[in-house]
Backbone as a chain_set.jsonl record, in Angstrom:
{"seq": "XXXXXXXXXXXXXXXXXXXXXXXXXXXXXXXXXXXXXXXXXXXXXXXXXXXXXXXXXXXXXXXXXXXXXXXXXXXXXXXXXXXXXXXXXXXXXXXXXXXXXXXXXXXXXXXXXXXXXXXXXXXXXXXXXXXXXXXXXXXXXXXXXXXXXXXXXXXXXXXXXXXXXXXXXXXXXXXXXXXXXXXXXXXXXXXXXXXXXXXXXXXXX", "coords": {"N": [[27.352, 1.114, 3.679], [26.684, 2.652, 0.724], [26.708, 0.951, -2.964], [26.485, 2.03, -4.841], [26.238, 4.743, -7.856], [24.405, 5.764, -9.383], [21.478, 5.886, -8.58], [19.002, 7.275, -6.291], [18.819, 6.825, -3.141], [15.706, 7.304, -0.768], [15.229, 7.046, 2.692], [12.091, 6.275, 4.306], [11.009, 6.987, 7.245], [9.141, 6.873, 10.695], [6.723, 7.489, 12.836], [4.148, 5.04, 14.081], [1.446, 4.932, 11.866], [1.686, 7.262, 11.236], [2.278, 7.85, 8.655], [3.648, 6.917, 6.998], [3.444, 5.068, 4.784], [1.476, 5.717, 3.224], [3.107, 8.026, 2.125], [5.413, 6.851, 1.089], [4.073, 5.228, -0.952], [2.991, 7.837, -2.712], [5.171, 8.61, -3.199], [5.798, 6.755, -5.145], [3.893, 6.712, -6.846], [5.078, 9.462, -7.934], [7.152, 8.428, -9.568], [9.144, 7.29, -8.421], [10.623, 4.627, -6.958], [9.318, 1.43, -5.239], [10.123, 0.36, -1.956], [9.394, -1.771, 0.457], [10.496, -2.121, 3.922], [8.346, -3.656, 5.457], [7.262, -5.611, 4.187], [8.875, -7.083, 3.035], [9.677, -8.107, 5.138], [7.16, -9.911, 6.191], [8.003, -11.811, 3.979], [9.207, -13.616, 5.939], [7.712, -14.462, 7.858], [6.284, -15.744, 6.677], [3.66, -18.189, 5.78], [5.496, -19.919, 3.614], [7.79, -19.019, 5.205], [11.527, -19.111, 5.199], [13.499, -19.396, 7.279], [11.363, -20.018, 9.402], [12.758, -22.525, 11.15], [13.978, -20.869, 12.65], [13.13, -18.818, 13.969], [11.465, -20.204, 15.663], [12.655, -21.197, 17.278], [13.727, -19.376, 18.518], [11.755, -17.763, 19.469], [9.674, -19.579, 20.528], [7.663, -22.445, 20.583], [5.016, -21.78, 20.512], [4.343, -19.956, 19.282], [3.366, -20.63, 16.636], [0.136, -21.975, 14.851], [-2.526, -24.172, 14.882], [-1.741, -25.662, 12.849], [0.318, -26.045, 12.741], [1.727, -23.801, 11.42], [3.457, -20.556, 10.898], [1.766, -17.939, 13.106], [1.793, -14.677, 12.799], [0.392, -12.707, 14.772], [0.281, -13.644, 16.927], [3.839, -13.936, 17.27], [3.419, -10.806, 17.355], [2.338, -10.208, 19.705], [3.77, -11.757, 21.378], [6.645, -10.068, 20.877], [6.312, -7.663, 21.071], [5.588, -7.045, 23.548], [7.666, -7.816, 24.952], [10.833, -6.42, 25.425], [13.383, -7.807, 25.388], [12.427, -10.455, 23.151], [11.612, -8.959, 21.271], [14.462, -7.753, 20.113], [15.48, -10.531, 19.549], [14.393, -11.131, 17.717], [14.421, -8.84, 15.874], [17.517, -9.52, 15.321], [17.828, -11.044, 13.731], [16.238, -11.033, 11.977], [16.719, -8.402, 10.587], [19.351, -8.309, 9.216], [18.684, -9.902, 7.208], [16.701, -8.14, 6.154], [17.609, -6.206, 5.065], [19.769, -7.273, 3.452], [17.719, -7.94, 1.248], [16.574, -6.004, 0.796], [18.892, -4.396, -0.463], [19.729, -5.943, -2.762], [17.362, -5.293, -3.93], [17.785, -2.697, -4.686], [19.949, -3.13, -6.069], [19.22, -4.276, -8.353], [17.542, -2.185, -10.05], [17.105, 0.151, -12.591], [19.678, 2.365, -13.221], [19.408, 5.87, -12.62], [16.736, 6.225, -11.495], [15.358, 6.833, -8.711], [15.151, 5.165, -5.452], [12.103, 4.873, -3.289], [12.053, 3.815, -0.134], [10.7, 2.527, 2.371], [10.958, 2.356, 6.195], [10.462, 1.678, 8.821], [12.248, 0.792, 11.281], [14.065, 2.859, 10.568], [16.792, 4.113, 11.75], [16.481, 3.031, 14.129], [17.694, 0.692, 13.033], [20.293, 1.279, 11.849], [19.57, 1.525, 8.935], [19.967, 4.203, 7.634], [22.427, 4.11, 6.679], [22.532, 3.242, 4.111], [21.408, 5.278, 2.427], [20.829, 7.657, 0.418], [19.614, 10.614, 1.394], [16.956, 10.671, 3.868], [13.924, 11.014, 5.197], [11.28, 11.743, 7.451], [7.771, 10.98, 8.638], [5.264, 12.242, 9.978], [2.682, 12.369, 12.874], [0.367, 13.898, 15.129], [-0.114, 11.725, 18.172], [-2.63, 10.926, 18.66], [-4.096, 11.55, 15.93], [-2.321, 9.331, 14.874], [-3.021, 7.237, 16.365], [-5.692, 6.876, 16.102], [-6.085, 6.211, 13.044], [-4.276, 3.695, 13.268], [-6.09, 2.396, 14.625], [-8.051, 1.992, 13.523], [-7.118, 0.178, 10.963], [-5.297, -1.932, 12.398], [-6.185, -4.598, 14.265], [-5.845, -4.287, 17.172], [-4.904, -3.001, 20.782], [-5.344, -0.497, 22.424], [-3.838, -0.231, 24.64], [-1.35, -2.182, 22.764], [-0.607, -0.896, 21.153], [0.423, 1.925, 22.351], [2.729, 0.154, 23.303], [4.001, -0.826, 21.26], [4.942, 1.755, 19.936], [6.7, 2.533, 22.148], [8.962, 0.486, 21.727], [10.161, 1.582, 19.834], [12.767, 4.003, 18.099], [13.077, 7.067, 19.697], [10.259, 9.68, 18.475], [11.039, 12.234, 18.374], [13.469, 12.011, 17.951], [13.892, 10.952, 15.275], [13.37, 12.822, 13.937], [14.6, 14.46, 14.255], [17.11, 13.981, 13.62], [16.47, 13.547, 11.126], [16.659, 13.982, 6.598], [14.592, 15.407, 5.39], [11.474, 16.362, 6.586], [7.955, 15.826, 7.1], [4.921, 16.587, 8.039], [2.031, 15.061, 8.842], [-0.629, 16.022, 9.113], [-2.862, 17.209, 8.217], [-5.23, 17.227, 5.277], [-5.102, 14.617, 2.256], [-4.657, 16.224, 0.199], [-2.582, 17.49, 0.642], [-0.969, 16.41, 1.961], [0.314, 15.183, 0.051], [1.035, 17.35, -1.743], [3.422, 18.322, -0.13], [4.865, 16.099, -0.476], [5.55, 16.225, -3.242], [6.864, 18.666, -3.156], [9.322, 17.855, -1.395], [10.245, 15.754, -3.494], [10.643, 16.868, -5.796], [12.861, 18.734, -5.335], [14.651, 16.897, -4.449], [15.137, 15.524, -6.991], [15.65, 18.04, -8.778], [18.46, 18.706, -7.718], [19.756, 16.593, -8.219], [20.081, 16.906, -10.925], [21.416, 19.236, -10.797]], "CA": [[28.168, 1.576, 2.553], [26.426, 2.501, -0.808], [27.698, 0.253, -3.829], [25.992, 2.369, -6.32], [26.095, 6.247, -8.132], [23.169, 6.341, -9.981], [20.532, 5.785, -8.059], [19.175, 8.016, -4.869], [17.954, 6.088, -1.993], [15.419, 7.932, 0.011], [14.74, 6.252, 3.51], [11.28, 7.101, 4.524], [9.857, 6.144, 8.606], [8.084, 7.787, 11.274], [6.111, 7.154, 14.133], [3.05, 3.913, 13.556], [-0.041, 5.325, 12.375], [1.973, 8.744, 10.8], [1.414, 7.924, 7.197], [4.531, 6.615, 6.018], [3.328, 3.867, 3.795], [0.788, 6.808, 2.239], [3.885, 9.06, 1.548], [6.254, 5.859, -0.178], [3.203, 5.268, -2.259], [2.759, 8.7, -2.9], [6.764, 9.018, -4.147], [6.005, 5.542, -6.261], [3.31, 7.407, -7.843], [5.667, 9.987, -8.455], [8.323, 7.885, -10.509], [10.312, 6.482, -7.418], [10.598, 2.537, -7.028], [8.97, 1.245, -3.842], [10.698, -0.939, -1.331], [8.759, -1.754, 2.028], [11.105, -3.425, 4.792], [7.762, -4.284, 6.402], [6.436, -6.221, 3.18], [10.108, -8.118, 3.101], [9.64, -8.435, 6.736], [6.425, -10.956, 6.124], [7.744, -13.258, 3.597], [10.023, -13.932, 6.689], [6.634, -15.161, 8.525], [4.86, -16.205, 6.3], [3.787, -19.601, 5.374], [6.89, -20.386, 3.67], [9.265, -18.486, 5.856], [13.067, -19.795, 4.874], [13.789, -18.974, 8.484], [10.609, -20.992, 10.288], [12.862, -23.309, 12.549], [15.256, -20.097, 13.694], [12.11, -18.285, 14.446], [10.617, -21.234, 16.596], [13.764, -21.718, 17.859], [14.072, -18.073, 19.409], [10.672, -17.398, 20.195], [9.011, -20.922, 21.315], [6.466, -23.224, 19.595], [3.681, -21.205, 21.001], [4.139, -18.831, 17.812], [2.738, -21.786, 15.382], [-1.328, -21.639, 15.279], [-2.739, -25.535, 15.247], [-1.569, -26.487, 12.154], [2.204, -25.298, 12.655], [1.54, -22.336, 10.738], [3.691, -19.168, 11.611], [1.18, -16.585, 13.392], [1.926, -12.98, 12.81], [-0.581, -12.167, 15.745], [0.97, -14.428, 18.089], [4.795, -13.033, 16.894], [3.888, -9.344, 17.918], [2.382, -10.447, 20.768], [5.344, -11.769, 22.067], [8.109, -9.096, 21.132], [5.968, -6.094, 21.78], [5.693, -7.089, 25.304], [9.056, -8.405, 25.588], [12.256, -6.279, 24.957], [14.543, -8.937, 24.924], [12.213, -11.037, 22.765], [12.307, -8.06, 19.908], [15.642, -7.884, 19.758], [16.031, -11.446, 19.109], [13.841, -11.308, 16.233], [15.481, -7.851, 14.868], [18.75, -10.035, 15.247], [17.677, -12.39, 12.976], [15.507, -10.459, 10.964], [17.164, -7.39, 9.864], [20.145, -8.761, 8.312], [17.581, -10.485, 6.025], [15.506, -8.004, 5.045], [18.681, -5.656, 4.426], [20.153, -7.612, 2.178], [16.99, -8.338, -0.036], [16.937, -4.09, -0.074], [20.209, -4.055, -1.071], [20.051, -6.958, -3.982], [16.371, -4.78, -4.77], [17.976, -1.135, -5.092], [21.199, -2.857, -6.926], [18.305, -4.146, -9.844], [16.601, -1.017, -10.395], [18.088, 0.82, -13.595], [20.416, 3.879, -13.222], [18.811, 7.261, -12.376], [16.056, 6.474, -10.62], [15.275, 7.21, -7.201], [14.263, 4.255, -4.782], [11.37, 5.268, -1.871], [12.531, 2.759, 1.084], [10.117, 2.609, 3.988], [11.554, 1.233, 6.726], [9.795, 1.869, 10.095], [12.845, 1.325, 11.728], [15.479, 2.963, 9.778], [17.59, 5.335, 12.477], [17.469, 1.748, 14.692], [18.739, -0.532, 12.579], [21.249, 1.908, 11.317], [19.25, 2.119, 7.691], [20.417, 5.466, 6.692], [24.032, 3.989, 5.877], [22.538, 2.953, 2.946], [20.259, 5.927, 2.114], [21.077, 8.925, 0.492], [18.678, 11.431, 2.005], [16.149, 10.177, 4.863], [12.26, 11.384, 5.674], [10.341, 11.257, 8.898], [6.504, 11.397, 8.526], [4.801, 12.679, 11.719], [1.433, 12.666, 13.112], [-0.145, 13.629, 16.578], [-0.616, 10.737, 19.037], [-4.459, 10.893, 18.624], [-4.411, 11.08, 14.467], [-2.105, 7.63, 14.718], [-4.092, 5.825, 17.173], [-7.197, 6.495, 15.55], [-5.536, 5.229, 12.52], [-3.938, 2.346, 13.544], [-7.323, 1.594, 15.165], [-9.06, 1.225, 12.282], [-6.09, -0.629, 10.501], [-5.179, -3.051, 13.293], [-6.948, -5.356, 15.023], [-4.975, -4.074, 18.537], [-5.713, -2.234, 21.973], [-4.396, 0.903, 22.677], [-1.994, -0.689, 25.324], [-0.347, -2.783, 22.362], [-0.52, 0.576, 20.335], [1.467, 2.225, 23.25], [3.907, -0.78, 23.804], [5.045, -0.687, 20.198], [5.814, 2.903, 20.124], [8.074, 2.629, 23.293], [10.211, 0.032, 21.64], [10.622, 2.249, 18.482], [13.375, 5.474, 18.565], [11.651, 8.643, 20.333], [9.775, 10.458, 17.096], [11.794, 13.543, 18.153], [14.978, 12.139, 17.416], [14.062, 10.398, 14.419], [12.885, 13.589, 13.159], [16.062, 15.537, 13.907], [17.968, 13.182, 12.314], [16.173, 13.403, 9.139], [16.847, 15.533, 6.052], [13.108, 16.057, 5.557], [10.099, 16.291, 7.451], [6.808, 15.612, 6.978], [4.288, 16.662, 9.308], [0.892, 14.539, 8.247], [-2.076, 16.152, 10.282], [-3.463, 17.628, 7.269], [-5.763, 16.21, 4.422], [-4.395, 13.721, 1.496], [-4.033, 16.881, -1.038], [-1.479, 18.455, 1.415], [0.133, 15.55, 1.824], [0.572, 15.262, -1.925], [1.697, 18.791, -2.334], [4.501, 18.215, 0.983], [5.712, 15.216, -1.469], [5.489, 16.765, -4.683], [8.096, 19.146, -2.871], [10.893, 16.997, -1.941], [10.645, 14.749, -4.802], [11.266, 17.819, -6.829], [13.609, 19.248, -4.726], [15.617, 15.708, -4.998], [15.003, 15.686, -8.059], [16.951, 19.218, -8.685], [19.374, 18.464, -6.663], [20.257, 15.194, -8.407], [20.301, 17.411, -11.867], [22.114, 20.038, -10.898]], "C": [[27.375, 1.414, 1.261], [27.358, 1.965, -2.186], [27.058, 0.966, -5.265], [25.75, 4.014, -6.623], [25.101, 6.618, -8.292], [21.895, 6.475, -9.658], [20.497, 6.334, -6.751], [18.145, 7.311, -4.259], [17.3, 7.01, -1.288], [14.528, 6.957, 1.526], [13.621, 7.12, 3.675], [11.079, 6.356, 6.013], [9.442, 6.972, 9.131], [7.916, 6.444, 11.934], [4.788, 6.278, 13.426], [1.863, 4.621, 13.699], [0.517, 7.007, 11.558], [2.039, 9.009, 9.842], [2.459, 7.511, 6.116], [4.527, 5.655, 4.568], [2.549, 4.878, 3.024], [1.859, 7.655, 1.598], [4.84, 7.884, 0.398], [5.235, 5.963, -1.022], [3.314, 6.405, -3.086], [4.199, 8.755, -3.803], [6.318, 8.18, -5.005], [5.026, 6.578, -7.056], [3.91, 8.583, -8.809], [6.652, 9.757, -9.531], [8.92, 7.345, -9.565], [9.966, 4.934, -7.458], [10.763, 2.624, -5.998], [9.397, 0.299, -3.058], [10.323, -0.964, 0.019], [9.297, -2.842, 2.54], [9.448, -4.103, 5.66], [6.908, -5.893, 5.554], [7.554, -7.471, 2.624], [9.503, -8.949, 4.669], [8.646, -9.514, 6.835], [6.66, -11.787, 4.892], [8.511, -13.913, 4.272], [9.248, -15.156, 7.767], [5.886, -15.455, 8.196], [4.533, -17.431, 6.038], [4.523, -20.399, 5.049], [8.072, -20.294, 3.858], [10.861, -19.523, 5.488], [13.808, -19.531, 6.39], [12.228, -19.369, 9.617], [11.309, -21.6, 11.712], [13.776, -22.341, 13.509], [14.493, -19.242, 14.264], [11.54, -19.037, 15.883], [11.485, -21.124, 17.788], [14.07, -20.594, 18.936], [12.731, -17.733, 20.109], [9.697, -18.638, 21.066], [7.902, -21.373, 20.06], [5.063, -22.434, 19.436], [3.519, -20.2, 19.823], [3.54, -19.294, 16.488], [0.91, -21.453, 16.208], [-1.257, -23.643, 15.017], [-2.138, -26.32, 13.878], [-0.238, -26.517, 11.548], [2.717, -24.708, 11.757], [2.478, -21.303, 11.547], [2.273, -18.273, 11.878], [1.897, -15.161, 13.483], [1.495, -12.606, 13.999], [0.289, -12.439, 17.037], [2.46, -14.064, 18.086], [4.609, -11.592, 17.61], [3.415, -9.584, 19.196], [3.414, -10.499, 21.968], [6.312, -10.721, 22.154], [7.374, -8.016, 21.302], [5.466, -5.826, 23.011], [6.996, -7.95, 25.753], [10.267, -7.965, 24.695], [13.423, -7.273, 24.194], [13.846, -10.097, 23.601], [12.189, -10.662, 21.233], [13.7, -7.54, 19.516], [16.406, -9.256, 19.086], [15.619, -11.499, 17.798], [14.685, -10.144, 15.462], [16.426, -8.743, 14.013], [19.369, -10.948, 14.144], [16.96, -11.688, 11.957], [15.978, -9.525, 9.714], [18.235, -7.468, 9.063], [19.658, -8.918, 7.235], [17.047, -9.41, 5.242], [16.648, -6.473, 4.435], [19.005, -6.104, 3.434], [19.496, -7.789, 1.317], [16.72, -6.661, -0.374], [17.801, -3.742, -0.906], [20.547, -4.736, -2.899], [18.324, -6.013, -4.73], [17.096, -3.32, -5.58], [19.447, -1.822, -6.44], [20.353, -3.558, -8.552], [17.434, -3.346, -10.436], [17.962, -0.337, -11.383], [18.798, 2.431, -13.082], [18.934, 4.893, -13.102], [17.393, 6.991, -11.689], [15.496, 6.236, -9.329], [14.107, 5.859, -6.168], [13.87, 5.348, -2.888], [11.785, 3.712, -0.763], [11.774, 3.224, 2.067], [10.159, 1.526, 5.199], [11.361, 1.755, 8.181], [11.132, 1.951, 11.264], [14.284, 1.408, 11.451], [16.528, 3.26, 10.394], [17.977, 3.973, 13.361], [18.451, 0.827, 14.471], [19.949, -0.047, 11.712], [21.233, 1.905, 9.765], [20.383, 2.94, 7.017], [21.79, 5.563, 6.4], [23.983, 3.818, 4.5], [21.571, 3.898, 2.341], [21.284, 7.472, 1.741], [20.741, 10.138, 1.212], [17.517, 10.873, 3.079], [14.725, 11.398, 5.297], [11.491, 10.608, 6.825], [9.088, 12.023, 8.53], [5.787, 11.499, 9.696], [3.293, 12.837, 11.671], [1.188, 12.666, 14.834], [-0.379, 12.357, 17.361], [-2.092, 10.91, 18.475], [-4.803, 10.502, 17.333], [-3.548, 9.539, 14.372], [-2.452, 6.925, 15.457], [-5.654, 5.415, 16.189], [-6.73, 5.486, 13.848], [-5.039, 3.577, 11.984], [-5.081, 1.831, 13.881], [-8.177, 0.979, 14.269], [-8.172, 0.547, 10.764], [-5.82, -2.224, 10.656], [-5.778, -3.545, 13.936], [-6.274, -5.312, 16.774], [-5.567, -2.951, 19.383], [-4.923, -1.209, 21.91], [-3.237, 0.822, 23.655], [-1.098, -1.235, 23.891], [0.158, -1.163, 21.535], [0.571, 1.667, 21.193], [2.832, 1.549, 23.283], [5.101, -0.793, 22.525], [5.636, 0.639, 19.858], [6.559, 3.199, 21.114], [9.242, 1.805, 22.613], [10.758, 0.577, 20.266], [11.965, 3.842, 19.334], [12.419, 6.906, 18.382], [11.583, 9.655, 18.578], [11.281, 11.69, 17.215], [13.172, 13.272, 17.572], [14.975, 11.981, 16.008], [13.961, 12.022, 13.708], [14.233, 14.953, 13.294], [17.295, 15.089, 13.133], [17.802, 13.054, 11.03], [16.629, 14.652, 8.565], [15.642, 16.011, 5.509], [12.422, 15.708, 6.214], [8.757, 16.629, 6.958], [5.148, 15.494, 7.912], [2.949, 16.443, 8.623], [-0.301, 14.854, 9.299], [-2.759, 17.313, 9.347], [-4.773, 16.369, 6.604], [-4.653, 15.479, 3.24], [-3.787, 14.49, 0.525], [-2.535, 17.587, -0.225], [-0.334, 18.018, 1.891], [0.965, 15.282, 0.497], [1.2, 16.245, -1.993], [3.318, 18.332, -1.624], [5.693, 17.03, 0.082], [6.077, 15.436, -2.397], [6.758, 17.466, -4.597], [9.233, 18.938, -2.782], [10.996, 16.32, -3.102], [11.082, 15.576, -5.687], [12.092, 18.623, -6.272], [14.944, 18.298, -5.043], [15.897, 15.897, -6.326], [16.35, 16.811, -8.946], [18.006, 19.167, -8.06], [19.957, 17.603, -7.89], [21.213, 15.952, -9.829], [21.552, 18.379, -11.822], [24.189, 19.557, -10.749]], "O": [[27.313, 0.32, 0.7], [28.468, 2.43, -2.444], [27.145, 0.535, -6.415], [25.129, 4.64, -5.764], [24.611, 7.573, -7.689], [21.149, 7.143, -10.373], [21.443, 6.17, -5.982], [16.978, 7.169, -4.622], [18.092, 7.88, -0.925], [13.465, 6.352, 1.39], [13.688, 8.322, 3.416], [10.988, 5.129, 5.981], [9.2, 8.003, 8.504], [8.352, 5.294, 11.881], [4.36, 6.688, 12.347], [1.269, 4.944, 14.727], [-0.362, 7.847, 11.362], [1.941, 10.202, 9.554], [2.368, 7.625, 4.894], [5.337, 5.59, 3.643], [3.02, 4.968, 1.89], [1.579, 8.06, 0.47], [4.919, 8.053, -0.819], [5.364, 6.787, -1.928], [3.719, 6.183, -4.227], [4.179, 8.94, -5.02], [6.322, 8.755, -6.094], [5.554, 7.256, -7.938], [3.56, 8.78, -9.973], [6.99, 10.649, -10.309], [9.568, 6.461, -10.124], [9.042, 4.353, -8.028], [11.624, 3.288, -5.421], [9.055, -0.825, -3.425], [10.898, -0.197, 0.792], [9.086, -4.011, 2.218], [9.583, -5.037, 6.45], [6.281, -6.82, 6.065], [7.236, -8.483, 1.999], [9.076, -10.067, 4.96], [9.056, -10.358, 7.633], [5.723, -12.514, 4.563], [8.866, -14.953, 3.717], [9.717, -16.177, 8.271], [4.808, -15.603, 8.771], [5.599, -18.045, 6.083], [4.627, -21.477, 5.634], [9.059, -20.831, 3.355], [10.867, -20.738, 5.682], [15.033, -19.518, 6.276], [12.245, -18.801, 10.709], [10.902, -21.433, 12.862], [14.218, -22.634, 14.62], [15.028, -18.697, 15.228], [11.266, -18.455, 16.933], [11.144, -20.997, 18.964], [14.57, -20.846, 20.032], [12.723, -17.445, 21.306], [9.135, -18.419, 22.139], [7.516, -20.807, 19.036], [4.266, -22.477, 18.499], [2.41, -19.726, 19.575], [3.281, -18.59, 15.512], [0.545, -21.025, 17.303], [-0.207, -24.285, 14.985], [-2.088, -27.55, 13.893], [0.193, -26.832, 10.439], [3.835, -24.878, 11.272], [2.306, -21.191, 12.761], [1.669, -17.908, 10.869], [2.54, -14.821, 14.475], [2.395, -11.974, 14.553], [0.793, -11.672, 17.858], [2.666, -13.716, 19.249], [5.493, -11.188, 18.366], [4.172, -9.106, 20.042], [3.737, -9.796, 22.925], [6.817, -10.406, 23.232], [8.047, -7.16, 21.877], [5.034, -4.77, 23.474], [7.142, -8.599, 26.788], [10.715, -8.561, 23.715], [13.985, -7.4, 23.106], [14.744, -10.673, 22.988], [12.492, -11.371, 20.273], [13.839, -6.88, 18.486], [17.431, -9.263, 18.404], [16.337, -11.851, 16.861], [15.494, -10.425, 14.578], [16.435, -8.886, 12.791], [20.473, -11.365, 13.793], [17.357, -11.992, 10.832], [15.808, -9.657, 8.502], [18.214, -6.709, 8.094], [20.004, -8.257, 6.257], [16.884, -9.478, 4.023], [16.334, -5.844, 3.424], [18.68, -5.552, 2.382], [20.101, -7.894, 0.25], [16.674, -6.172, -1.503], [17.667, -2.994, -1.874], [21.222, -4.281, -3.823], [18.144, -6.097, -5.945], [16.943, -3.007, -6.761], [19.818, -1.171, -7.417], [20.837, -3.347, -9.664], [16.622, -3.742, -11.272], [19.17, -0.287, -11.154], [18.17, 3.393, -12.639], [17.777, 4.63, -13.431], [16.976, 8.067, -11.26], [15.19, 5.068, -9.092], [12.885, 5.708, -6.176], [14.507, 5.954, -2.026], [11.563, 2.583, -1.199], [12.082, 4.263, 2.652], [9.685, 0.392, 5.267], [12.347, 2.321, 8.653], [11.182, 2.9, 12.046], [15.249, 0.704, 11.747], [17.534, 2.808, 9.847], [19.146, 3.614, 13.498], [19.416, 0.352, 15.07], [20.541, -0.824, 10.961], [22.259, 2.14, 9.129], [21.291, 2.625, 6.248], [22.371, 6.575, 6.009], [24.907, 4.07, 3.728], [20.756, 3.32, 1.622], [22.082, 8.097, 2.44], [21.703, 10.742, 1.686], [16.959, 10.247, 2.178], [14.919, 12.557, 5.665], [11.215, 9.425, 7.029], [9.061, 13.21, 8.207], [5.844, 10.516, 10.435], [2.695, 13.311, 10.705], [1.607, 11.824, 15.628], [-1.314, 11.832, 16.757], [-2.02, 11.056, 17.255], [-5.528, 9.525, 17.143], [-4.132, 8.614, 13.806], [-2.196, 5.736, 15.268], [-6.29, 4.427, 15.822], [-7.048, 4.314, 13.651], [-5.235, 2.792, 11.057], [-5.26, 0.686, 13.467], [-8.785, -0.09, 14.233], [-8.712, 0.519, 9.659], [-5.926, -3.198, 9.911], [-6.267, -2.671, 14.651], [-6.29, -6.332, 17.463], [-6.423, -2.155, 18.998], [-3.85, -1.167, 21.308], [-2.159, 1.416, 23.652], [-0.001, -0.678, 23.837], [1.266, -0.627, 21.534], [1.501, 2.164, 20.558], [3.889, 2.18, 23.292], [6.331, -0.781, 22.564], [6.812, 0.663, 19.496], [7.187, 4.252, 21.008], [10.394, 2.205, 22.781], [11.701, 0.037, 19.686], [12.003, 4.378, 20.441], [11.644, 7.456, 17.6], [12.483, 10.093, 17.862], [12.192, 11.883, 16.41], [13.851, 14.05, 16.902], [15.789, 12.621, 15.344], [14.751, 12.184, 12.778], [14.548, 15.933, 12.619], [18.101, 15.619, 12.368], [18.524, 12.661, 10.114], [16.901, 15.734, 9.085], [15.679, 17.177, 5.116], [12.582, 14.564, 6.64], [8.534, 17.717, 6.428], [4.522, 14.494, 8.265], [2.544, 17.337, 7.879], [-0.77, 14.061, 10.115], [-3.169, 18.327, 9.913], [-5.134, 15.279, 7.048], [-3.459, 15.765, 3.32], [-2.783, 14.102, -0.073], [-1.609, 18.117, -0.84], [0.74, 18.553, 2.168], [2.173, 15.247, 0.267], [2.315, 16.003, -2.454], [4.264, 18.049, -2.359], [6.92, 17.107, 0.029], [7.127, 14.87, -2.701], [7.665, 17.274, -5.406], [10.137, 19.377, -3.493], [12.067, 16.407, -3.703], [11.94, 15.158, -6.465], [12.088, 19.648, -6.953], [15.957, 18.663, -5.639], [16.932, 16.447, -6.7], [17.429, 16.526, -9.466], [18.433, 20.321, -8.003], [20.778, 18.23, -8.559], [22.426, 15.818, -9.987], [22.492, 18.335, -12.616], [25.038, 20.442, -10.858]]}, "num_chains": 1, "name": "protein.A"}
């Protein structure tokens, strides 16, 4: 349920590796205000996680490195080879990083338009709080190579995490734009330039 008029939420996700974090930027550059659930999502694990012992507590000790540090590494490890083990974290997670979206978009001034990239918006039932929604797409092959030179991961984990995501196709019928990134960076630019001024008009009219 949106608690606010003036401001247009646009969810942005896609498939890992399909350029969504290039297209939010791309809106921020435009005038939009940038909110990345994945950039909430690590001060959840990070050193001074506020949620440490409910983490431990669901996933095991084995997720601390030697100096009972949260690992990130050791974290995806775990839930992207274990269903049940990413759901627990969601369970616990997504509440969280909802509500710090929600307390971000309700301090941003009237009229302008927050970019939200939220990898998985269509799962966690996002787009209740989103005016309009964008799926950014890329071939299997352009987001491996990608991710490859991103992530420090194999092409099995690269597989494993796109099975526990919702199938591209849906996400992308469910959206109200699309973004098909298997171009260069100016074409991506232009493809943005479009909705944002499309929104934009829209908002005016």
């Amino acid at each position: 349920m949106r608690e606010w008029k003036e401001r247009f939420v646009l969810g942005i996700t896609g498939s890992m590796g399909g350029g969504k974090s290039t297209v939010t930027k791309i809106f921020e550059s435009l005038g939009a205000f940038r909110i990345s659930a994945d950039e909430i999502a690590r001060t959840f694990t990070s050193i001074d996680s506020p949620v440490k012992k409910e983490l431990v507590s669901l996933l095991g000790e084995s997720i601390l490195d030697k100096s009972g540090i949260l690992d990130r590494k050791k974290i995806a490890g775990i839930v992207f080879s274990d269903k049940n083990a990413i759901a627990k974290l969601n369970g616990l997670l997504h509440p969280l990083i909802r509500q710090k979206t929600l307390d971000l978009i309700q301090s941003i001034q009237d009229g302008r338009m927050i970019a939200w990239e939220a990898p998985l918006l269509f799962e966690s039932k996002g787009e209740n709080i989103c005016d309009a929604t964008l799926t950014v797409y890329a071939g299997y092959e352009d987001s491996w190579q990608r991710v490859k030179k991103r992530d420090e991961i194999s092409e099995d984990e690269f597989r494993n995490r796109l099975a526990n995501q919702m199938d591209i196709k849906e996400k992308l019928e469910a959206s109200d734009f699309k973004i098909i990134n298997d171009k260069d960076i100016d074409h991506l630019l232009s493809e943005c330039k479009i909705i944002y001024r499309e929104i934009t008009q829209r908002r005016l009219s």
